[in-house]
Residue frames as a rotation matrix with the C-alpha (Angstrom) as fourth column:
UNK 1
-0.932 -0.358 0.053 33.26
0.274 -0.794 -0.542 -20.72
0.236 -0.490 0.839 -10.20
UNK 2
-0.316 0.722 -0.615 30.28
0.948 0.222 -0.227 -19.62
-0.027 -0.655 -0.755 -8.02
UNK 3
-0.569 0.378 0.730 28.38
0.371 -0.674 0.639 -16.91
0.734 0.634 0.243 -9.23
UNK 4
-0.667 0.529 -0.524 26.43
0.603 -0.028 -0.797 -14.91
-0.436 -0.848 -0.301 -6.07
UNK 5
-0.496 0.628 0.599 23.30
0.600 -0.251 0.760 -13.51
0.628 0.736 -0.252 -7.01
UNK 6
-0.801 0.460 -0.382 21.86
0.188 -0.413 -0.891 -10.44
-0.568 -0.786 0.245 -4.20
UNK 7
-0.355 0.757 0.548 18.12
0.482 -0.355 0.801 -9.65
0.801 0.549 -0.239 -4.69
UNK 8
-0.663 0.263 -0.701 16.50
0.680 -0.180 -0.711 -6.42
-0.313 -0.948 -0.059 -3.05
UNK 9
0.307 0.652 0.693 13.60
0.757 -0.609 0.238 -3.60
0.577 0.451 -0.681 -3.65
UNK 10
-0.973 0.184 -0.140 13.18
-0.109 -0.898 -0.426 -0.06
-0.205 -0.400 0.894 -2.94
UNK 11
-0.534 0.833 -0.146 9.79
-0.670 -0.312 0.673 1.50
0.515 0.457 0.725 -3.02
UNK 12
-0.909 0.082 -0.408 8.20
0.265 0.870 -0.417 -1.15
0.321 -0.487 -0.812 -0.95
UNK 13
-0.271 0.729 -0.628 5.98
0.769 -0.229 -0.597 0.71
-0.580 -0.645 -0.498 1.44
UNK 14
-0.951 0.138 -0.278 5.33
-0.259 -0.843 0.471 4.27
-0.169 0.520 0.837 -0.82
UNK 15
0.105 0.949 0.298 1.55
0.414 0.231 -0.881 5.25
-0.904 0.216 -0.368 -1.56
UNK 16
0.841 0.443 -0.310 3.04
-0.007 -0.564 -0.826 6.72
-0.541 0.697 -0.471 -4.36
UNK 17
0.427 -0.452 -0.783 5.21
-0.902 -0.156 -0.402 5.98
0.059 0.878 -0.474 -7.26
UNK 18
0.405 -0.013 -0.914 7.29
-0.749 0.568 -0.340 2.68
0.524 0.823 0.221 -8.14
UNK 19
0.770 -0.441 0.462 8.84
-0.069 0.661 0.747 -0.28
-0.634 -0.607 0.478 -6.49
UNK 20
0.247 -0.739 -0.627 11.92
-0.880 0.100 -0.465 -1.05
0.406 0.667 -0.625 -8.45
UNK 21
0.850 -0.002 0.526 13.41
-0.174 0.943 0.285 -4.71
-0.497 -0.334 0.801 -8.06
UNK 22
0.392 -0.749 -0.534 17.33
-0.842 -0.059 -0.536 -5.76
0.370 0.660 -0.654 -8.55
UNK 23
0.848 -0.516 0.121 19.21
0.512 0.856 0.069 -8.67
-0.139 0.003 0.990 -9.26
UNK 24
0.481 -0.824 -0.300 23.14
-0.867 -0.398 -0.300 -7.82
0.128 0.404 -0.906 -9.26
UNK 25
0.934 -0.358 -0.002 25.56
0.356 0.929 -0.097 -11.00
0.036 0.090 0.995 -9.89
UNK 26
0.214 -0.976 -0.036 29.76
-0.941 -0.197 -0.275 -11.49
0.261 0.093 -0.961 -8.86
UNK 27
0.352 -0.070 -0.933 31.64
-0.232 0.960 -0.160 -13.58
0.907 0.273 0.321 -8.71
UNK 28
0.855 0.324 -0.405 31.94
0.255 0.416 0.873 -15.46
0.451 -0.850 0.273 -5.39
UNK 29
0.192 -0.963 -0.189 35.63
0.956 0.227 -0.184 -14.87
0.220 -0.145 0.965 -5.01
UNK 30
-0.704 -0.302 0.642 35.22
0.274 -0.950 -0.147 -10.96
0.655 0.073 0.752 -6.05
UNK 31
0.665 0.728 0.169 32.70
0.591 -0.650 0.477 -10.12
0.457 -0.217 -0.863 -3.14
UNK 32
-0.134 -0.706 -0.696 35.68
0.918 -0.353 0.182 -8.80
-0.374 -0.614 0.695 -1.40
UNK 33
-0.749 0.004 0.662 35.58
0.331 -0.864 0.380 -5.85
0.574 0.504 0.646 -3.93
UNK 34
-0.126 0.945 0.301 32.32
0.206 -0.271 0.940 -4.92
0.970 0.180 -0.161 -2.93
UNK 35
0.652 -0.250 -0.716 33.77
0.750 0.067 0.659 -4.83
-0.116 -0.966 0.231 0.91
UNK 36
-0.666 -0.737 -0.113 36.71
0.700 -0.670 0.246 -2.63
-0.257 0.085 0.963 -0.27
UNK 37
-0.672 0.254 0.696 34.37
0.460 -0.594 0.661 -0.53
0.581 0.764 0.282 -2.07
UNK 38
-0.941 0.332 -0.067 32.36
-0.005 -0.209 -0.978 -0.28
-0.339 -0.920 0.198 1.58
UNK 39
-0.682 0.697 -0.220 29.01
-0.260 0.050 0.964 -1.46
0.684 0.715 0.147 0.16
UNK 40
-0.980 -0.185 0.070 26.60
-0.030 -0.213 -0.977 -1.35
0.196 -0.959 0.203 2.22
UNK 41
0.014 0.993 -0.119 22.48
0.926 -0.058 -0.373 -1.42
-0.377 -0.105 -0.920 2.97
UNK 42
-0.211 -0.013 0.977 21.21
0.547 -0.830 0.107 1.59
0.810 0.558 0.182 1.04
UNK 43
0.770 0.617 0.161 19.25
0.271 -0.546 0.793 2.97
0.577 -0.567 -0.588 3.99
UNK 44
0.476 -0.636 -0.608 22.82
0.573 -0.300 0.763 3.23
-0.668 -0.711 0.221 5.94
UNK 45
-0.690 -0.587 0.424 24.62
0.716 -0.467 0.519 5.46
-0.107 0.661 0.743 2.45
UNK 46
-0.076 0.377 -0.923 23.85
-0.056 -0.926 -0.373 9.06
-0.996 0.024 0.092 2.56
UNK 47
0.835 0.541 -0.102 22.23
0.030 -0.229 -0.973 10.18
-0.550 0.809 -0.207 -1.03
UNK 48
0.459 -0.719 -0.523 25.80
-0.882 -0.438 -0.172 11.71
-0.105 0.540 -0.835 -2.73
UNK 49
-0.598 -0.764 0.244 27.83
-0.669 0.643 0.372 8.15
-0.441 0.059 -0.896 -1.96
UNK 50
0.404 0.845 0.352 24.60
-0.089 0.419 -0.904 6.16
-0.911 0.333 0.244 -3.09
UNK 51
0.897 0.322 -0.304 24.86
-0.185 -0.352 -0.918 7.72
-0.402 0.879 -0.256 -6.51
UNK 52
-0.034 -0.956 -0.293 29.10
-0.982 0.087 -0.170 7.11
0.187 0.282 -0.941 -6.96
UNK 53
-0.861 -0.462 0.214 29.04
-0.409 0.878 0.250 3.38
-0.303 0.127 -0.944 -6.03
UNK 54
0.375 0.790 0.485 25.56
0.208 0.438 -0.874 2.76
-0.903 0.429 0.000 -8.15
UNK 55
0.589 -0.683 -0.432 28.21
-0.803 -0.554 -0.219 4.30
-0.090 0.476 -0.875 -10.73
UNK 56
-0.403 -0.892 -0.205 30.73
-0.915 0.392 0.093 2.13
-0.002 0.225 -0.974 -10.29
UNK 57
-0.401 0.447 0.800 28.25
0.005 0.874 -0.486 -1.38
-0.916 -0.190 -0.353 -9.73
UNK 58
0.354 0.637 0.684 26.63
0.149 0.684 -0.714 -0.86
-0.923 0.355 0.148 -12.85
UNK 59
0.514 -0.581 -0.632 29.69
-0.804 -0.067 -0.591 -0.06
0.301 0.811 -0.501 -14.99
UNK 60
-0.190 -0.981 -0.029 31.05
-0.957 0.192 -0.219 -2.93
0.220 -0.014 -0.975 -13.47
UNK 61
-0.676 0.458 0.578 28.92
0.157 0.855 -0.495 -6.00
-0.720 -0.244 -0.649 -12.80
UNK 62
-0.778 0.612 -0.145 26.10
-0.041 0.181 0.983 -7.24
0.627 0.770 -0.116 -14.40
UNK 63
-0.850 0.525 0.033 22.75
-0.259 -0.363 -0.895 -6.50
-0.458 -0.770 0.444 -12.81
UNK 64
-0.317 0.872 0.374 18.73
0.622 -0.107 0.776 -6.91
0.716 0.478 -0.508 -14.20
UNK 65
-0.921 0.293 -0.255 16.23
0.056 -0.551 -0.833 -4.35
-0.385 -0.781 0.492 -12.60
UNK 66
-0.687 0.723 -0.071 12.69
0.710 0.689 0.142 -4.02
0.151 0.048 -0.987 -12.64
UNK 67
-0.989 0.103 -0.105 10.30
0.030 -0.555 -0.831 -1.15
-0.143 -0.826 0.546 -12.01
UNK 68
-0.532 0.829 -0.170 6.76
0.805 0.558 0.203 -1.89
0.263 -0.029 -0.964 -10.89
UNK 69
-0.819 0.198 0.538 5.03
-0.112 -0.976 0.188 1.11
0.562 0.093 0.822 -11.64
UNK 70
-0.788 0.468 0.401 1.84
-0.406 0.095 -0.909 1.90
-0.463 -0.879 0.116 -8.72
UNK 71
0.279 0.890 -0.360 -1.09
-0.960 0.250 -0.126 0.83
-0.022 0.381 0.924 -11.42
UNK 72
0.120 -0.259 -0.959 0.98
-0.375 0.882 -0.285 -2.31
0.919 0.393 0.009 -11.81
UNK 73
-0.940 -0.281 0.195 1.42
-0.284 0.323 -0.903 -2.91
0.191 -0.904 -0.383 -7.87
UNK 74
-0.446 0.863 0.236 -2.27
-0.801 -0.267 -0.536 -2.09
-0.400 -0.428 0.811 -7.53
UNK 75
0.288 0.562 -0.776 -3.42
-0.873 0.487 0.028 -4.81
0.393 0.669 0.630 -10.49
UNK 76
-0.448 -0.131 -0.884 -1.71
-0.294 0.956 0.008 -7.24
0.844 0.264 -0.467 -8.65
UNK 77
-0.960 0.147 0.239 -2.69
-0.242 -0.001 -0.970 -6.50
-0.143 -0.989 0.037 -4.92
UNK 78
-0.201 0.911 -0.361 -6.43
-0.971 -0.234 -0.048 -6.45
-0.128 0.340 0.931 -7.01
UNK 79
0.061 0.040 -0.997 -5.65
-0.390 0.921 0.013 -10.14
0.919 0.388 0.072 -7.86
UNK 80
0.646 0.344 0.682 -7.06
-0.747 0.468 0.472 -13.03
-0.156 -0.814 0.559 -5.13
UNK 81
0.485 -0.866 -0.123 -3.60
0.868 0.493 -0.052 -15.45
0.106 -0.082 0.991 -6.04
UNK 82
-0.299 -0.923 0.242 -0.93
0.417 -0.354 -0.837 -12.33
0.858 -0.149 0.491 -5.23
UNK 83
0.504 0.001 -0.864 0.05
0.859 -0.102 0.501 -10.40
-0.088 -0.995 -0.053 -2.42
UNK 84
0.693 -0.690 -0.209 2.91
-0.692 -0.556 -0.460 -7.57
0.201 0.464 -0.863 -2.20
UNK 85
0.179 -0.899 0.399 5.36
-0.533 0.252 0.807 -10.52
-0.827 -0.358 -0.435 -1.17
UNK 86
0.025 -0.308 0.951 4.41
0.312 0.906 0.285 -12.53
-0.950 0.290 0.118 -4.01
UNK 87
0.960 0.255 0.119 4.54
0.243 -0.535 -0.809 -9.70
-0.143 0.806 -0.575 -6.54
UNK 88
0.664 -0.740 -0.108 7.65
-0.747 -0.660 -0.072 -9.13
-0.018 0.128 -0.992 -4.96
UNK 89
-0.375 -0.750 0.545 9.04
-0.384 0.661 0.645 -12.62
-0.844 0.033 -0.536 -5.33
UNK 90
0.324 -0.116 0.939 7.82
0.870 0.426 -0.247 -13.33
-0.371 0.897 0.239 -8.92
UNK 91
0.835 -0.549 0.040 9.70
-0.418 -0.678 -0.604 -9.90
0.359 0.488 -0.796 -9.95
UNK 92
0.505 -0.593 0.627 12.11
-0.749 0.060 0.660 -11.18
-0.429 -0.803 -0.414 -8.33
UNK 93
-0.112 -0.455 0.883 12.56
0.393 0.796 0.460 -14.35
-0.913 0.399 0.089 -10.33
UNK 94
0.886 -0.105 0.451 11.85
0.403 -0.304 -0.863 -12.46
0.228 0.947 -0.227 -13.74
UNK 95
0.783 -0.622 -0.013 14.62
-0.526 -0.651 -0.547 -10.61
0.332 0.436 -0.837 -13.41
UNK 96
-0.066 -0.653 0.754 16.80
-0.575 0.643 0.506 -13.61
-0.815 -0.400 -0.418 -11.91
UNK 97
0.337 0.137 0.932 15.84
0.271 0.933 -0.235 -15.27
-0.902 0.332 0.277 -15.00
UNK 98
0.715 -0.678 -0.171 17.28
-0.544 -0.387 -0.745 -12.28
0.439 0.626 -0.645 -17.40
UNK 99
0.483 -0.744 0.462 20.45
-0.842 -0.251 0.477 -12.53
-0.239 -0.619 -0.748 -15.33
UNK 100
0.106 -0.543 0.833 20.91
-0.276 0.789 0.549 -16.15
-0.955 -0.288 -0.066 -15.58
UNK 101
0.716 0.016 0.698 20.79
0.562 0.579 -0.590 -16.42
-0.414 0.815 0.405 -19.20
UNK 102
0.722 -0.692 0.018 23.46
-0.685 -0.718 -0.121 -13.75
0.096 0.075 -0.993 -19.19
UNK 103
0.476 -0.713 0.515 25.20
-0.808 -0.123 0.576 -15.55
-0.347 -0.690 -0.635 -17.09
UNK 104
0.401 0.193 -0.895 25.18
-0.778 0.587 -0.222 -19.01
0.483 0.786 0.386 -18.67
UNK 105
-0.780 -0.555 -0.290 26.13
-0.136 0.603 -0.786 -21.40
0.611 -0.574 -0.545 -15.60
UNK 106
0.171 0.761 -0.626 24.44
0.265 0.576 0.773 -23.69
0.949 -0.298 -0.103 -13.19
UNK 107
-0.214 -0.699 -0.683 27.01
0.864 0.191 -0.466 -22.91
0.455 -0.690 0.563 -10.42
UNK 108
-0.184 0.213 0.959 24.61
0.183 -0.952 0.247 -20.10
0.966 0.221 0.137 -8.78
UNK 109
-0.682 0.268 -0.680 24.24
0.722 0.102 -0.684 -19.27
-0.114 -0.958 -0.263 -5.26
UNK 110
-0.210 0.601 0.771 20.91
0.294 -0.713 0.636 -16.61
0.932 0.360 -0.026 -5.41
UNK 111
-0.719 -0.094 -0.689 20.55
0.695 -0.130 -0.707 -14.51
-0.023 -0.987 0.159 -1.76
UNK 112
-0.465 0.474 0.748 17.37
0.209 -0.762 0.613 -12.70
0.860 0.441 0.255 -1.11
UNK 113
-0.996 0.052 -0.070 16.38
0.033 -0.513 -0.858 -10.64
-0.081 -0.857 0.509 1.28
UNK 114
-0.834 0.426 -0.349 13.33
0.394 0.905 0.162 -11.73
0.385 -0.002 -0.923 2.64
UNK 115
-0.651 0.416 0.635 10.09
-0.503 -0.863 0.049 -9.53
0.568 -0.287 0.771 3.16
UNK 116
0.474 0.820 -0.320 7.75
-0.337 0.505 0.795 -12.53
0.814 -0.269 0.515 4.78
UNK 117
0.300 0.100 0.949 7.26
-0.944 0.172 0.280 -13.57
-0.135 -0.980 0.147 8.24
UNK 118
0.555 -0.139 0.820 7.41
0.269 0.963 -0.019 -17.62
-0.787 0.231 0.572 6.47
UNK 119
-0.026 -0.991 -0.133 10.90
-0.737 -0.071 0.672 -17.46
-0.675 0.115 -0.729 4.92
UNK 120
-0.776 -0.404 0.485 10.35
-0.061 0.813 0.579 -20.91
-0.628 0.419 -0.655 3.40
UNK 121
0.297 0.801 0.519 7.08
0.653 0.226 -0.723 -20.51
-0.696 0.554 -0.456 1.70
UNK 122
0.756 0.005 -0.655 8.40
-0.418 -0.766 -0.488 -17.14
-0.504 0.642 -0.577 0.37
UNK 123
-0.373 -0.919 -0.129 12.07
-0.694 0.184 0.696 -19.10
-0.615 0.349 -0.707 -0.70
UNK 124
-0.584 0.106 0.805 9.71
0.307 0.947 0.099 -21.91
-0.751 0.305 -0.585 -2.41
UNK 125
0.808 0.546 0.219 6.97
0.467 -0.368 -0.804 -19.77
-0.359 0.752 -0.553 -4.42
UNK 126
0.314 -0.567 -0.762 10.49
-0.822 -0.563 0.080 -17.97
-0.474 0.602 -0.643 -5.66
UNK 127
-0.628 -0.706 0.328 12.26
-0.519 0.694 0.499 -21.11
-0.580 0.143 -0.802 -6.42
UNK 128
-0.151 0.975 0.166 9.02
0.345 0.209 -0.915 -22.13
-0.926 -0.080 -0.368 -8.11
UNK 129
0.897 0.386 -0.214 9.26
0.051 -0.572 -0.819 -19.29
-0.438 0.724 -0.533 -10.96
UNK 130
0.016 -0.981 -0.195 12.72
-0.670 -0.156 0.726 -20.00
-0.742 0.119 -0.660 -11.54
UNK 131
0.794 0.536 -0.287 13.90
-0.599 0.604 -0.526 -21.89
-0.108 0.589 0.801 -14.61
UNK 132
-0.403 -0.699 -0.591 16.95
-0.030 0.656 -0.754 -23.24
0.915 -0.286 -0.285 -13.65
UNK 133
0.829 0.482 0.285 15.86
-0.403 0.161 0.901 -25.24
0.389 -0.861 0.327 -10.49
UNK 134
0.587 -0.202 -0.784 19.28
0.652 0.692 0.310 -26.04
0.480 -0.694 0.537 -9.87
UNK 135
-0.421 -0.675 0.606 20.81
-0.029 -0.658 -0.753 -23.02
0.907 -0.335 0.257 -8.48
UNK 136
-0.339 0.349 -0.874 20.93
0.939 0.073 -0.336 -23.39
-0.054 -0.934 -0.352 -4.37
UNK 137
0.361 0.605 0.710 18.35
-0.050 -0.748 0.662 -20.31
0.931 -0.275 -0.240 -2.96
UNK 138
-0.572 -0.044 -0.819 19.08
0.808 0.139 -0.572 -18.64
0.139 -0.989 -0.044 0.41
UNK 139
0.275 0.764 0.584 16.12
0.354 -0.645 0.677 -16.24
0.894 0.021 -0.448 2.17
UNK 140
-0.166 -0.143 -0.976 16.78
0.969 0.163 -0.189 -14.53
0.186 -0.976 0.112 4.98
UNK 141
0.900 0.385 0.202 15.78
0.335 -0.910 0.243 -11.14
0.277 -0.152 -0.949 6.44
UNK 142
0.809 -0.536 -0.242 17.83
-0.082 -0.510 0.856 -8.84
-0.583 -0.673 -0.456 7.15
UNK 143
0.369 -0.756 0.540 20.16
0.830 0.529 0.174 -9.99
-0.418 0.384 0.823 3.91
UNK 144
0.485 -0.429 0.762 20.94
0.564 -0.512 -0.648 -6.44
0.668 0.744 -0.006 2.21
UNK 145
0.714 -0.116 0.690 22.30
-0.672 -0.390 0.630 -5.69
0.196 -0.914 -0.356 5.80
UNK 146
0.232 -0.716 0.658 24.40
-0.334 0.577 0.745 -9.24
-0.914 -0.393 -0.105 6.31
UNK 147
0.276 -0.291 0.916 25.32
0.659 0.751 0.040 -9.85
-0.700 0.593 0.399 2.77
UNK 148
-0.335 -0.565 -0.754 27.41
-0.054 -0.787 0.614 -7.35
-0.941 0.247 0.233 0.18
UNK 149
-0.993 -0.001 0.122 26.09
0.120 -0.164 0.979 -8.69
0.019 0.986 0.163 -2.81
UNK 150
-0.331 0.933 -0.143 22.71
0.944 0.330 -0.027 -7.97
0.022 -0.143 -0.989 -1.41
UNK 151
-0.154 -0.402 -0.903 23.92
0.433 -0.849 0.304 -4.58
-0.888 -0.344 0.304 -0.18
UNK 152
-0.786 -0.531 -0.317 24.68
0.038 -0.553 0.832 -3.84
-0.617 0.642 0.455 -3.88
UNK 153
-0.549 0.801 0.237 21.24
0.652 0.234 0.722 -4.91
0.523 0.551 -0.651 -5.23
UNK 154
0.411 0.804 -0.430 19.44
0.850 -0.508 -0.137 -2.68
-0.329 -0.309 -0.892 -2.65
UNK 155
-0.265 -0.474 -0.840 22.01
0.299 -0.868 0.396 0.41
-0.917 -0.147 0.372 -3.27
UNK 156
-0.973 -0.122 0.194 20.95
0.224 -0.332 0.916 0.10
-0.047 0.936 0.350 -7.22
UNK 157
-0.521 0.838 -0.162 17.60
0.836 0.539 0.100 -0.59
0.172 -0.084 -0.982 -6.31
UNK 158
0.104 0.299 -0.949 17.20
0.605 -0.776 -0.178 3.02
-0.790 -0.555 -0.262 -4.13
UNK 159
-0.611 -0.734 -0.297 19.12
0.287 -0.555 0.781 4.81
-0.738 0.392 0.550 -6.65
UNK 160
-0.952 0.266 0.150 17.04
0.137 -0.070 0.988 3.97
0.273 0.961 0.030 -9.53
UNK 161
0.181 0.891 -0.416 13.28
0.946 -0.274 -0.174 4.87
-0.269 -0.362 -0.892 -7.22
UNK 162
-0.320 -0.239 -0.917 15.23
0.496 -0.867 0.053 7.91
-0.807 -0.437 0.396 -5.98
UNK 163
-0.819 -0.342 -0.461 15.61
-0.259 -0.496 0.829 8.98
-0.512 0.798 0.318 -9.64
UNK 164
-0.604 0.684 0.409 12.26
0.701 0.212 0.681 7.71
0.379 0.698 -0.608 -10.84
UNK 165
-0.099 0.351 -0.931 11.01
0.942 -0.269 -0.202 10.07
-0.321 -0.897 -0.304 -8.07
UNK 166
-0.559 -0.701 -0.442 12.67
0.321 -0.675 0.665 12.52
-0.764 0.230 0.602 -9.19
UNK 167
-0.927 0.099 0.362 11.28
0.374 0.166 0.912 12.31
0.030 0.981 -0.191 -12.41
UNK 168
-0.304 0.948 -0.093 7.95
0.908 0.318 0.271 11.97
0.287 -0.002 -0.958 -11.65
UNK 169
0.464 0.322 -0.825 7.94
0.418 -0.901 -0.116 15.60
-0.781 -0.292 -0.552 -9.61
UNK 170
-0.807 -0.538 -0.242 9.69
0.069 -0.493 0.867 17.20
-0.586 0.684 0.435 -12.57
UNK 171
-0.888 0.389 0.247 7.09
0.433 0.520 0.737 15.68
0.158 0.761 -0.630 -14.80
UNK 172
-0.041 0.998 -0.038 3.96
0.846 0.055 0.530 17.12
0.532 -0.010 -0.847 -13.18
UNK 173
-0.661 -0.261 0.703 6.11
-0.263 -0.797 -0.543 20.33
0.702 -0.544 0.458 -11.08
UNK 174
0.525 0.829 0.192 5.25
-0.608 0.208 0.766 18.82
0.595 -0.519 0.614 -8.06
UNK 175
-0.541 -0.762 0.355 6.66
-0.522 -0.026 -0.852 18.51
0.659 -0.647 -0.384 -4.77
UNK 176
0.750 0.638 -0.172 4.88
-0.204 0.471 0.858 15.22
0.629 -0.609 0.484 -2.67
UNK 177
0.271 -0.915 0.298 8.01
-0.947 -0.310 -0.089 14.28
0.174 -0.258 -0.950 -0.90
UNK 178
-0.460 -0.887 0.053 9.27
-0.810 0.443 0.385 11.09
-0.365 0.134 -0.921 -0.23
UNK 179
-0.669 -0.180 -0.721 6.16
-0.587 0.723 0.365 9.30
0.455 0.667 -0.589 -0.76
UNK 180
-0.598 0.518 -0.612 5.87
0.801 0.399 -0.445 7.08
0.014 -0.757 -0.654 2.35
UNK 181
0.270 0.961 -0.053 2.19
0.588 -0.121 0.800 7.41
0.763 -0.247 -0.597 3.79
UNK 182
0.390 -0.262 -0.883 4.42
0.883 -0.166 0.439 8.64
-0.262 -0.951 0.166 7.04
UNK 183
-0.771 -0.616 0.161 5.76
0.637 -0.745 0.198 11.83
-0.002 0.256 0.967 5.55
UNK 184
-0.258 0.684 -0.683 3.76
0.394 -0.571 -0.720 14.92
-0.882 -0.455 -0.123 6.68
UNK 185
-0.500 -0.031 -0.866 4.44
-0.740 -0.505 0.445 16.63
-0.451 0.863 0.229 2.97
UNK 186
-0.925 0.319 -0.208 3.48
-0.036 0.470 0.882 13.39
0.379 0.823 -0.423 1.21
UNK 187
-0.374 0.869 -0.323 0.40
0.799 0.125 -0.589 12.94
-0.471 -0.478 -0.741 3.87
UNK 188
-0.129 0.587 -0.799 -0.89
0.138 -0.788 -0.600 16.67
-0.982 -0.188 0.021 2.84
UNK 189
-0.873 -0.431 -0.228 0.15
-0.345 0.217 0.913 15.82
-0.344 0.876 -0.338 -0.84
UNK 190
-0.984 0.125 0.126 -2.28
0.158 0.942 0.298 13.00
-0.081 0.313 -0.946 -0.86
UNK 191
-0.138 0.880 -0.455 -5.50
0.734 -0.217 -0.643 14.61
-0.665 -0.422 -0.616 1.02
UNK 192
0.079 0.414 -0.907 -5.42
-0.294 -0.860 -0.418 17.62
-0.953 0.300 0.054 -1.76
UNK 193
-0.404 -0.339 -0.850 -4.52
-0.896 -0.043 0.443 15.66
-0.187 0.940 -0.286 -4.91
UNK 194
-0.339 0.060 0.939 -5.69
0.111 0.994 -0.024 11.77
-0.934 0.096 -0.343 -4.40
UNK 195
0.374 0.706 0.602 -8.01
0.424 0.447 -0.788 12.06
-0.825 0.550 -0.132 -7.20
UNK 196
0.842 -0.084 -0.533 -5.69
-0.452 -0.650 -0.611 14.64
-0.295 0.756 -0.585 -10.03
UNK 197
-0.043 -0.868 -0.495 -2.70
-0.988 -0.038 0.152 12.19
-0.151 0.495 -0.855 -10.46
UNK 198
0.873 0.370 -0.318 -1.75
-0.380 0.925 0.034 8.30
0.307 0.092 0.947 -11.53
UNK 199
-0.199 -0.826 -0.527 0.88
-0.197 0.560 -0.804 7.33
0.960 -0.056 -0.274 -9.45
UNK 200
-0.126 -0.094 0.988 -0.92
-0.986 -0.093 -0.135 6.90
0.105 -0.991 -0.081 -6.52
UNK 201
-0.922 0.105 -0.373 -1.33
0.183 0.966 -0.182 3.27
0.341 -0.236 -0.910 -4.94
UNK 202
-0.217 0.892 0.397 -4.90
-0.729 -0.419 0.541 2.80
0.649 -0.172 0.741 -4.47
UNK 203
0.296 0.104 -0.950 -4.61
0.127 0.981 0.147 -0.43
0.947 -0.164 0.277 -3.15
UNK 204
-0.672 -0.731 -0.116 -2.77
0.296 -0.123 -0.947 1.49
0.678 -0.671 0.299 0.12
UNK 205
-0.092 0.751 -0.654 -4.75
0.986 -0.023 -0.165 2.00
-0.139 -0.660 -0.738 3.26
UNK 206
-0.351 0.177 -0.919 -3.85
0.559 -0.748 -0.357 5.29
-0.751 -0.640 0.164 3.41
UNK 207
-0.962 0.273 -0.021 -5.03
-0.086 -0.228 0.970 6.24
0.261 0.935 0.242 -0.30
UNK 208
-0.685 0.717 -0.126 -8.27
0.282 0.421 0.862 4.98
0.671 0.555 -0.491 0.67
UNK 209
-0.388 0.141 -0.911 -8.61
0.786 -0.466 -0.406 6.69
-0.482 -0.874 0.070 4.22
UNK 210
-0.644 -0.134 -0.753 -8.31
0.069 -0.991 0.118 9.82
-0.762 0.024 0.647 2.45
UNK 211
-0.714 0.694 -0.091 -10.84
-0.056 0.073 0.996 8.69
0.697 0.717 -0.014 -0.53
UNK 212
-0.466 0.535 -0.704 -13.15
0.794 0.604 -0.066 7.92
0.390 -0.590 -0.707 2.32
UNK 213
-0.304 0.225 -0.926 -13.28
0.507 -0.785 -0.357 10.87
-0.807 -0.578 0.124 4.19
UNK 214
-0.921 -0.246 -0.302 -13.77
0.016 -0.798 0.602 12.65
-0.389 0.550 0.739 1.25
UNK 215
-0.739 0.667 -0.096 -16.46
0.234 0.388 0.892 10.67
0.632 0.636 -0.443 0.17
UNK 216
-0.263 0.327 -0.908 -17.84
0.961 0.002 -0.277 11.15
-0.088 -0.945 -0.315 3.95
UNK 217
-0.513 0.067 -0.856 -17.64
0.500 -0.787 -0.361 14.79
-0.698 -0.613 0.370 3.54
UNK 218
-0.982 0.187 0.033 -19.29
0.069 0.192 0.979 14.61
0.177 0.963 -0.202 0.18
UNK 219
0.048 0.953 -0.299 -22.46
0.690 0.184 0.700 13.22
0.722 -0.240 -0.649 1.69
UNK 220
-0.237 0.342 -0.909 -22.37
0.891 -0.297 -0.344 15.06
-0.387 -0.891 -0.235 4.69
UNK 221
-0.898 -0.418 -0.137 -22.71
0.260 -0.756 0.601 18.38
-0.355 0.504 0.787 2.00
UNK 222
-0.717 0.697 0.036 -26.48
0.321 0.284 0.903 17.18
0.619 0.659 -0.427 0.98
């Protein structure tokens, strides 16, 4: 029987707070459930349904997840052998490699949605960190959009940022919104706080715009 394996992230682009990375595994027969159950790309499931079928996926499947806090994005982006694709395909196989020792079969189809322009280099440096080299790999953009069990790996994926988010303004009573560099709140967030918190990405252009100027208006003060 043919295990499918979906892999997707949240948290990608954010200058601030975590990526998260999920593997979720069914069987090949049951993806149908996951059709009845209208699973879907997270980015198309309003917030309230999100949170009821990340509910029912991880009382019911098996899953691994991952979260790559922003000092840990930065340390690798800091390293001259990674990238963010290849940080985000060797999480990607760590937590495909919990999963499969769960699982305990060769018989594995793995589907990941694909953040690189070169599909095959990014499907080989995964396939690469894998320790079972015989499960078949498929890459393809656009998979947590054309595949359900991909669907279900981004929907846990959001769920569990959303809620690290969450946290994180609780934790410090603080209100950056969503994050992205494109949000006006997180943009005005960034320019009055860069330097009073650790969850920014420093490694992000726009972190470093806004260290700039400062620094710019620093000197211009003398």
């Amino acid at each position: 029987m043919t295990i499918l394996i979906g892999i997707d992230e949240a948290g990608r682009g954010p200058v601030i707070g975590p990526m998260v990375m999920c593997a979720f595994a069914i069987d090949a027969e049951k993806e149908q459930n996951l059709v009845n159950l209208e699973v879907k790309d997270s980015k198309l499931i309003p917030p309230p349904q999100r949170a009821i079928l990340y509910d029912k996926l991880t009382e019911n499947y098996k899953f691994a997840i991952k979260v790559v806090e922003a000092k840990q994005v930065d340390d690798a982006l800091n390293d001259p052998e990674l990238n963010l694709n290849w940080l985000e395909a060797l999480t990607s196989a760590d937590i495909c490699n919990e999963l499969i020792k769960e699982l305990n079969t060769d018989d594995i189809k793995i589907i990941l949605d694909c953040p690189s322009t070169n599909i095959e280099a990014y499907r080989d440096y995964f396939k690469n960190k894998l320790e079972n080299k015989n499960v078949q790999v498929i890459a393809e953009h656009k998979a947590d959009f054309n595949y359900p069990v991909v669907s279900a790996a981004s929907i846990i994926a959001k769920v569990t940022r959303d809620r690290a988010i969450w946290h994180l303004k609780r934790e410090h009573n603080v209100d950056f919104g969503s994050g992205y560099p494109s949000d006006p709140k997180t943009k005005v967030f960034l320019e009055q706080n860069f330097d009073k918190y650790n969850f920014f990405r420093k490694t992000w252009a726009a972190y470093k715009n806004v260290v700039k100027k400062a620094t710019q208006k620093s000197l211009g003060e003398y």
